[in-house]
N, C-alpha and C positions, 0 to 999 in steps of 0.2 A: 467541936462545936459546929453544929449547922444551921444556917439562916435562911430562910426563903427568901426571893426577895421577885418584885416587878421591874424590870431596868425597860425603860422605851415602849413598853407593850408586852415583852419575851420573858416568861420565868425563868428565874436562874436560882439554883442551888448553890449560895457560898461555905465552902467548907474550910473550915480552920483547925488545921494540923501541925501542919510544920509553923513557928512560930514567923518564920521568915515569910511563909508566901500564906496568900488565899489562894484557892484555886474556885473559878467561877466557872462553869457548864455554858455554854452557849447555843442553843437550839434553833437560833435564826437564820432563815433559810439564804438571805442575802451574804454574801461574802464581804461586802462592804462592810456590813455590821458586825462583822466576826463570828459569821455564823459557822459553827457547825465547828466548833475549837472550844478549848480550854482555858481562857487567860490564864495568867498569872500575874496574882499583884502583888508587887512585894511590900511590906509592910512599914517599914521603913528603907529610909536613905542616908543611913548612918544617923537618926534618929531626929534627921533632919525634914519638915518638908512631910505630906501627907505623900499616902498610900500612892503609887504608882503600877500601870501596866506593864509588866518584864517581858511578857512574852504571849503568843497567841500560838499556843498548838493545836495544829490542825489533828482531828478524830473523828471517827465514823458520823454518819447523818445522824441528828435529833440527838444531841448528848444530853442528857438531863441531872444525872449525878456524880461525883466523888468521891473518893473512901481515899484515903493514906494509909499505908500502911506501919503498924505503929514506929518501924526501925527511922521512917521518914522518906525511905528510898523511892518507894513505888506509889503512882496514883492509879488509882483502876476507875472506869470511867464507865459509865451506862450508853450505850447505846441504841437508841429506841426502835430507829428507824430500819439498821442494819441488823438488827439480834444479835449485836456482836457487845463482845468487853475491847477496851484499850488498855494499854497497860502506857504509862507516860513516866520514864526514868525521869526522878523528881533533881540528879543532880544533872542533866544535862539538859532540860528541859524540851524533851523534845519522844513523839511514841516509840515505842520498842515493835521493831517487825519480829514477829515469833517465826518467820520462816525468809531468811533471806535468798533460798531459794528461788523464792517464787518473784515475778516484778510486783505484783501489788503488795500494798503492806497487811500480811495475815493478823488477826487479832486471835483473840479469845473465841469462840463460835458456840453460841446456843440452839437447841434443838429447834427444828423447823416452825415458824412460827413464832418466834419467842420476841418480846417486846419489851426488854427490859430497862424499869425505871428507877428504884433504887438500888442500893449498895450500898452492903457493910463487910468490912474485914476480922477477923477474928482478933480478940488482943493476943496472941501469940505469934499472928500474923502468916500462918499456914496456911487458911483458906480464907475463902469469901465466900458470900451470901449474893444474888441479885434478885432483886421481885419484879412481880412481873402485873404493871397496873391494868392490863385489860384482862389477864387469863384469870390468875389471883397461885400464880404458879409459883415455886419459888426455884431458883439455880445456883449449884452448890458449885464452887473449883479452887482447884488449887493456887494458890500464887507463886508456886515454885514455874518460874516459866521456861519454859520446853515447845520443841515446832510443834501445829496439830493441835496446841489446848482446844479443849472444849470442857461444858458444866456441863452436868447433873441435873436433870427435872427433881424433884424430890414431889413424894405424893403428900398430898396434908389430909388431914380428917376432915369430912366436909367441906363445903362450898365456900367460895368467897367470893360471890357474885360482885361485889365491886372493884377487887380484885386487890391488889394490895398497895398499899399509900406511904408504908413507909418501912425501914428495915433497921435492927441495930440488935447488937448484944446486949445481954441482961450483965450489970457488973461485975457475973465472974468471969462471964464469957460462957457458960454451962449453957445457954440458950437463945434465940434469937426469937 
């Protein structure tokens, strides 16, 4: 289930997957307000007592969406500003570097220019979908994670001059 919502001025995407957490996008630029992380809220407190924040992971600039993937393990995360994906292990709560080689933390990497705003997973949980709200592009990859990911531009028939606003599979999963 996904909810739009306005918190403070800043949209946020809440997505509810795993039954234990929401996970919220936070796109604010200020650090103070937990910009540019993921909260996590967990749902209950042993069933006591509303919703609380478990954790704030730090991800690339401008995160805007969510996906879980359906096993529950992995959140893959949009990021707008970076044209990159996150990948955020749901039981450690904390991003996955795809190359600990390197000192910075690598993500996912979309083709030059890319601005991706939603994301969906496939129900089988092999790949992912991200769209892309200023080109109207769409990016296709795997979630089997390996150093070096990158997506797939995929070509569409015709324009989408507004570009694209939202992303999800049709119930068998045969289409997006």
């Amino acid at each position: 289930v996904e909810v739009e919502r306005t918190i403070q001025g800043t949209p946020h995407e809440l997505v509810f997957q795993d039954p234990r957490y929401v996970f919220v996008a936070n796109q604010a630029d200020d650090p103070a307000r937990g910009g540019n992380t993921v909260a996590v809220l967990a749902t209950s407190n042993n069933g006591e007592g509303p919703p609380f924040i478990l954790a704030r992971i730090p991800v690339g600039r401008a995160p805007t969406d969510v996906a879980v993937t359906p096993d529950g393990l992995y959140a893959f995360v949009t990021n707008q500003f970076d044209g990159t994906l996150s990948v955020i292990d749901v039981l450690s709560l904390q991003e996955i570097d795809l190359n600990l080689a390197t000192p910075a933390i690598d993500r996912i990497q979309l083709p030059a220019g890319a601005r991706p705003s939603y994301i969906a997973i496939d129900p089988t949980g092999s790949f992912g979908y991200a769209g892309d709200r200023y080109s109207g592009t769409i990016y296709r990859f795997s979630t089997a994670l390996t150093a070096g990911m990158s997506a797939t531009a995929l070509s569409l028939p015709g324009e989408l001059p507004g570009g694209i606003t939202g992303i999800e599979f049709n119930e068998t999963g045969s289409a997006v």
